[in-house]
N, C-alpha and C positions, 0 to 999 in steps of 0.2 A: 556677388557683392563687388561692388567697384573700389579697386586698389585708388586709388584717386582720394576716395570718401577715407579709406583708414589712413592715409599720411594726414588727412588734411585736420582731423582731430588731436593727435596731437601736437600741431601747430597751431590749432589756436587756444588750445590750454599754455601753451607756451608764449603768445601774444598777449595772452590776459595774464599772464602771469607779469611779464614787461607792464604793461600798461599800469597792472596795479602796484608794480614797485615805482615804477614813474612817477602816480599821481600819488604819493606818499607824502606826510606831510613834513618826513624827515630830509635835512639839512644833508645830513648824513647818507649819502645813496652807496647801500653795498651793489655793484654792479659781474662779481664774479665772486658765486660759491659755490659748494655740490658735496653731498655726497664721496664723488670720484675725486677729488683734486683736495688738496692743504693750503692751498695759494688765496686767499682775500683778496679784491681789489677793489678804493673805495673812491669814492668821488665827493668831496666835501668843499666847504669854505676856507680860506686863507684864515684862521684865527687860531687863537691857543684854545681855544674853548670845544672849537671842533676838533683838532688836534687831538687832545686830550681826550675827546668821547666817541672818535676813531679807535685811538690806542686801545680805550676799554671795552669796544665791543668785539675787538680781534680779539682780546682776551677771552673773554666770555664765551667768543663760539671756537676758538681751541681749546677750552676748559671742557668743553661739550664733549668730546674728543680727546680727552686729560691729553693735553697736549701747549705747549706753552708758544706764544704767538713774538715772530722775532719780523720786524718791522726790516723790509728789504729793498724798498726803493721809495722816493718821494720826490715827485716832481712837482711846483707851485710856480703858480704866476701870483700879482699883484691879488687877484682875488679870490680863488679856488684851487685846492690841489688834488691829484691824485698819487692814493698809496697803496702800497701794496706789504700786505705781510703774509708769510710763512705758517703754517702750524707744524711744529716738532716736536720730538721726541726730546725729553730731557738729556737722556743719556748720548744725544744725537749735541743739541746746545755743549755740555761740558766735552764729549769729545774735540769737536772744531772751534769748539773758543768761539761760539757765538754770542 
């Protein structure tokens, strides 16, 4: 069997998988999640509406994970930002005063 052909599947389960979060009809583009990692990173619009339905879905997929989502960077220009939040441990938030 040609090593070639087994990298190459899954890279394009991986390419589909991009393209189908791509062509999504959300606003809201999560562009970093997994498994492996606690760290979110979202790509949205400049508004409080997006804002706010950011906030809630880092909620939701730390909850997934009972794990509470602490909002750790956010950068915006005039029309779209991108942010990033954390999934922690409770006991992790009240030790460091997050």
């Amino acid at each position: 069997m040609n090593v070639l052909t087994l990298h190459a599947k899954p890279m394009l389960s991986r390419i589909l998988l991009l393209v189908l979060l791509l062509s999504g009809c959300s606003d809201n583009l999560l562009l970093s999640y997994g498994d492996d990692t606690n760290f979110l990173l979202f790509d949205h619009p400049n508004s409080e509406k997006a804002i706010a339905n950011v906030r809630a879905r880092a909620e939701k997929l730390c909850a997934g994970r009972q794990q509470l989502a602490i909002k750790t960077e956010s950068a915006c220009s005039l029309s779209s930002c991108t942010t990033s939040y954390q999934c922690t441990d409770q006991s992790d938030v009240i030790k460091n005063a997050l």
